[in-house]
C-alpha positions in Angstrom: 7.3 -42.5 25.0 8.3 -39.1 23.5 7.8 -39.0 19.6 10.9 -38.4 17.5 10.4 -35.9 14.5 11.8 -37.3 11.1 15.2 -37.3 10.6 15.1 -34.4 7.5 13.0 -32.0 9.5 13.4 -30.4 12.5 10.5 -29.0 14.5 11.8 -25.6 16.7 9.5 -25.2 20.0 12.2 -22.7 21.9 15.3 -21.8 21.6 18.0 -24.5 23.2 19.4 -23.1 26.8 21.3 -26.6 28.1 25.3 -26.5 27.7 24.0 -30.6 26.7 21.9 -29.0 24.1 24.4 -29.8 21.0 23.9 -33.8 21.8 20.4 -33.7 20.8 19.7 -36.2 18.4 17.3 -33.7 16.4 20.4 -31.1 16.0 23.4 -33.7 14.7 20.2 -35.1 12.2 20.2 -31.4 10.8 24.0 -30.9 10.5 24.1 -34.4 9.0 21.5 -33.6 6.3 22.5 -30.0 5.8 26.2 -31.5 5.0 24.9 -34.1 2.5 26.6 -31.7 -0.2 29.6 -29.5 0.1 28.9 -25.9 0.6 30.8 -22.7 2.0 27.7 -20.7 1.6 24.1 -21.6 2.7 20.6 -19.5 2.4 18.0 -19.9 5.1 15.0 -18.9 3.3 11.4 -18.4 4.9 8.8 -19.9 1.9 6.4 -18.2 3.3 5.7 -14.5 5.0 6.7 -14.0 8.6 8.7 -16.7 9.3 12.0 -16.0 11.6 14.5 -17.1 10.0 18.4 -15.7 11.8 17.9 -18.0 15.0 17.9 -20.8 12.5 20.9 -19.6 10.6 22.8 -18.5 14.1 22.0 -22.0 14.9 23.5 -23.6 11.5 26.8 -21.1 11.7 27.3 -22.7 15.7 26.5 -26.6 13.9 29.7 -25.1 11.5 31.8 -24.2 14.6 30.9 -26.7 17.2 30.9 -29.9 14.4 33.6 -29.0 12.4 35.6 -26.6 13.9 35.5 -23.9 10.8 34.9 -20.3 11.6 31.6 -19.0 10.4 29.3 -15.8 9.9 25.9 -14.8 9.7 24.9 -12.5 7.4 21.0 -10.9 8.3 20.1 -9.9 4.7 16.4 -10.0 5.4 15.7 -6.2 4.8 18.5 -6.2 2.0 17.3 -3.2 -0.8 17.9 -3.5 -4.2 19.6 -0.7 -4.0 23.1 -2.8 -1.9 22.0 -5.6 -3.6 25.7 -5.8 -5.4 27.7 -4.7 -2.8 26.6 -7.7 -0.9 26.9 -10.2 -3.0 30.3 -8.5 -3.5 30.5 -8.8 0.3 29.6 -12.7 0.6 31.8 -13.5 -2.2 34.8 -12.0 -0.3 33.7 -13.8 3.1 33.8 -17.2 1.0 37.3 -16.4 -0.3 38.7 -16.0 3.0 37.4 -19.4 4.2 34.4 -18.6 6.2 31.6 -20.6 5.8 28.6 -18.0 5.1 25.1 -18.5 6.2 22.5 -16.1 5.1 19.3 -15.3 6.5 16.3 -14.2 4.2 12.7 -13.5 4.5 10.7 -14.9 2.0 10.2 -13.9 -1.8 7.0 -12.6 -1.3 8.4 -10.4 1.4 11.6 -9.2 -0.2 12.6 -9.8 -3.7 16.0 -10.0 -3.3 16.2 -12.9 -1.4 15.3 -15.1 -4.5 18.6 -13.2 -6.1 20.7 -13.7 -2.8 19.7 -17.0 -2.6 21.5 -17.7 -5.8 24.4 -16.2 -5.0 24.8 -18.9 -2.2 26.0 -22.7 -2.9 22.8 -24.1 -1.4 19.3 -22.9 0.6 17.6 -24.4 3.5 13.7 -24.1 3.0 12.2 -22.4 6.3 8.6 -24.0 6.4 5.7 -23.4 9.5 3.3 -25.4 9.6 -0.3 -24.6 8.8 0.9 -21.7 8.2 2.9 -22.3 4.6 1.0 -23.5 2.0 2.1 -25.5 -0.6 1.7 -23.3 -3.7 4.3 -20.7 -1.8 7.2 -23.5 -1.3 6.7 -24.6 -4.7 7.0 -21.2 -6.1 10.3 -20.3 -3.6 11.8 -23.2 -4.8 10.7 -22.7 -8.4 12.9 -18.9 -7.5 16.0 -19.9 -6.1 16.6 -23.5 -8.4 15.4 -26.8 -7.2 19.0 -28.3 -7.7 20.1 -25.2 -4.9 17.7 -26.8 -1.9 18.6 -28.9 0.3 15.9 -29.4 2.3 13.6 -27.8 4.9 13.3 -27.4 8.4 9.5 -27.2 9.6 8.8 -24.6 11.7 5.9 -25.3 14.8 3.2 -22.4 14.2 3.9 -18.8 15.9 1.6 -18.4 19.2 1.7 -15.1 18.8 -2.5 -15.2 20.3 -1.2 -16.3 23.7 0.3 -13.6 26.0 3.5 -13.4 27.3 3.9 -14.7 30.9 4.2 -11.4 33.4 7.4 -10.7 34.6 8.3 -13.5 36.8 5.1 -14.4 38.2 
């Protein structure tokens, strides 16, 4: 018997390549729980360094379109300067206004500090978590950042395997 991950995380081995892939029990428990509160906006935000964190918002912008129908965009803000920081809330704001829901990748706080600001800007975040990798201290202190009433949760994250090779081409 396969074992089921808990319903408020989700645990990302590869990406999903089966046309079937959005009847996967694992992926409506996600949409459910990341539409426990009403957002148009929605941070994915690593709490720890060198997590990868646009597949996991290209994944919650096709939840938005495949789920409810509503156009949405990803916005890769992960090597945002401080220098546009402005213009791009400016930027997201106007994206709200014309009724697309936003989702926003970030690295973590410790990477970039504008993602804490960013992160703010949006109605709620999604915690990016690996495990054995994040430790608790750096969660604590990302959600400390962004304000505990903005999270909605966490998706864990299976560990990079970056030691293994990649398999030669084909053979």
């Amino acid at each position: 018997m396969k074992a089921v991950p808990p319903a408020s995380a989700l645990v990302a081995a590869r990406p999903p390549d089966a046309a079937s892939v959005w009847d996967d029990v694992r992926l409506q428990k996600l949409w459910l729980s990341v539409e426990k509160r009403q957002w148009r906006s929605l941070s994915v935000l690593a709490a720890s360094e060198s997590i990868e964190t646009l597949r996991i918002a290209e994944l919650i912008a096709e939840l938005a379109w495949r789920y409810r129908g509503q156009p949405s965009s990803v916005s890769d803000l992960r090597d945002l300067r401080i220098r546009l920081l402005e213009y791009e809330a400016q930027e997201m704001q106007s994206q709200m206004e014309s009724g697309t829901r936003l989702v926003v990748a970030l690295r973590s706080i410790f990477e970039n500090p504008t993602a804490a600001p960013i992160a703010k800007q949006t109605d709620a975040v999604l915690l990016c978590i690996a495990l054995g990798e994040t430790n608790f201290k750096s969660a604590e202190e990302t959600i400390a950042a962004v304000g505990r009433e903005r999270v909605l949760g966490s998706i864990v994250l299976r560990p990079r395997m970056s030691s293994i090779p990649p398999p030669p081409n084909g053979r």
